[in-house]
N, C-alpha and C positions, 0 to 999 in steps of 0.2 A: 504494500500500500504506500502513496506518497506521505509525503508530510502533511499536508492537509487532513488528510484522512485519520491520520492517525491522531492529531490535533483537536479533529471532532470527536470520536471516541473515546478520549479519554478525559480532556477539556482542558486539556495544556496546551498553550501558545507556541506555536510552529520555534521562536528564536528561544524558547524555554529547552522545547528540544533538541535544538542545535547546541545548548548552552550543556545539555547533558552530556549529549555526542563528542562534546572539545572536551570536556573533561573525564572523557572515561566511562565516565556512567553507562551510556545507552550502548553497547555496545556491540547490538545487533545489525545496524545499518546494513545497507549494502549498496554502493554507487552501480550506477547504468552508466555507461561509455560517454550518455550525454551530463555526465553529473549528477542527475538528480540522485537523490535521496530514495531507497527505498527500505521498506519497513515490513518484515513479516510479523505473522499474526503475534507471537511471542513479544514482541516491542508492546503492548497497551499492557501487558501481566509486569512488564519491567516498568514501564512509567508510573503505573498503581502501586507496584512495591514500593518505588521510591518515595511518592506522596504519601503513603501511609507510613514509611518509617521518617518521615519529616514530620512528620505531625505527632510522631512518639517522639521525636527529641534527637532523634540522629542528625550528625553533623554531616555534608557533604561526603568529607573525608572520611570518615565512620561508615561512610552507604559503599565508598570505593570500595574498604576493605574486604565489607562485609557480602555483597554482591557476587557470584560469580560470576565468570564471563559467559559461564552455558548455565542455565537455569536446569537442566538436567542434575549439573555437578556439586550440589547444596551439600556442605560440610557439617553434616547434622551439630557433633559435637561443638565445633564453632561458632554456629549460629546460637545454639544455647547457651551458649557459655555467656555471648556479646549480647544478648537479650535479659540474662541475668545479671550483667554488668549494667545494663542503662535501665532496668527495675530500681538497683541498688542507689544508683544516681539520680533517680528519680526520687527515691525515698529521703538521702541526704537534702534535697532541693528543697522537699516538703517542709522536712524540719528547719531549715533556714529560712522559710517560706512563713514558717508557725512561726518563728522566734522573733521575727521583723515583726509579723503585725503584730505582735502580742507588745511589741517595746512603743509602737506607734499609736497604738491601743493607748497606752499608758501616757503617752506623752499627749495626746489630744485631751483625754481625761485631765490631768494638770493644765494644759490652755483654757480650755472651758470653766476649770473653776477659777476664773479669774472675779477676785472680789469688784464688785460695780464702780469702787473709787480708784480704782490702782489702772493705770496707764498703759498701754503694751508691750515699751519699751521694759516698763518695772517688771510685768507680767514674764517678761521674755528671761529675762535674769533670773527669776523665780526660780521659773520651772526648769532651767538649765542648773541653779543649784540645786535643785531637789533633783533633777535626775546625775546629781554630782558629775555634772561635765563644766562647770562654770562657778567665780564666785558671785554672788550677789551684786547686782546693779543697784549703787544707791543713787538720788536725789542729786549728791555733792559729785557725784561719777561721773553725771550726765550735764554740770555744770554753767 
């Protein structure tokens, strides 16, 4: 099939494709004597793998390794392994993912209780000494 064709099918942008093809990715191609581009049926199973492991978190670089050049030749134990590694890395992300909102969490709650007389600039100092990154802003400070 051309690039067109395959572009509908799958609903990747003809220069998305080319962009796989220069880098290794697609690696099914096959030029005709006039250039064009062709694409057997196997190339829409390889552009779907790729968006779906994009959308789990694989990096480019990540899809090279892990990809073979013949979709026949799947390295069971590898692909396992590199699937249990980006779980794991997923799960770290979480946790740093929990531990940000939970500090932003905190730090909104301290904005908000800003007493009705106190200023933002005072407010700002506050809450930066109470979450001890900062000393207090005084009055004579801001002089």
């Amino acid at each position: 099939m051309k690039i067109g064709e395959l572009a509908k099918r799958t609903g990747v942008a003809p220069s998305r494709i080319r962009f796989y093809e220069s880098i290794g990715l697609l690696k099914v191609v096959q030029r005709k004597a006039n250039g064009y581009r062709t694409y057997p049926p196997e190339a829409v199973q390889v552009l779907h793998l790729i968006l779906t492991a994009q959308k789990a978190g694989f990096s480019l670089d990540e899809l090279r390794m892990l990809l073979p050049s013949d979709l026949t030749r799947w390295d069971h134990d590898s692909l396992v392994y590199t699937l249990r590694e980006k779980i794991r890395d997923i799960e770290v992300l979480q946790q740093q993912l929990t531990e940000s909102k939970a500090h932003l969490v905190q730090v909104l709650a301290e904005i908000e209780a800003k007493p009705d007389d106190m200023d933002c600039v005072t407010n700002a100092g506050r809450v930066l000494s109470q979450l001890g990154l900062s000393e207090p802003i005084t009055k004579e400070d801001k002089g």
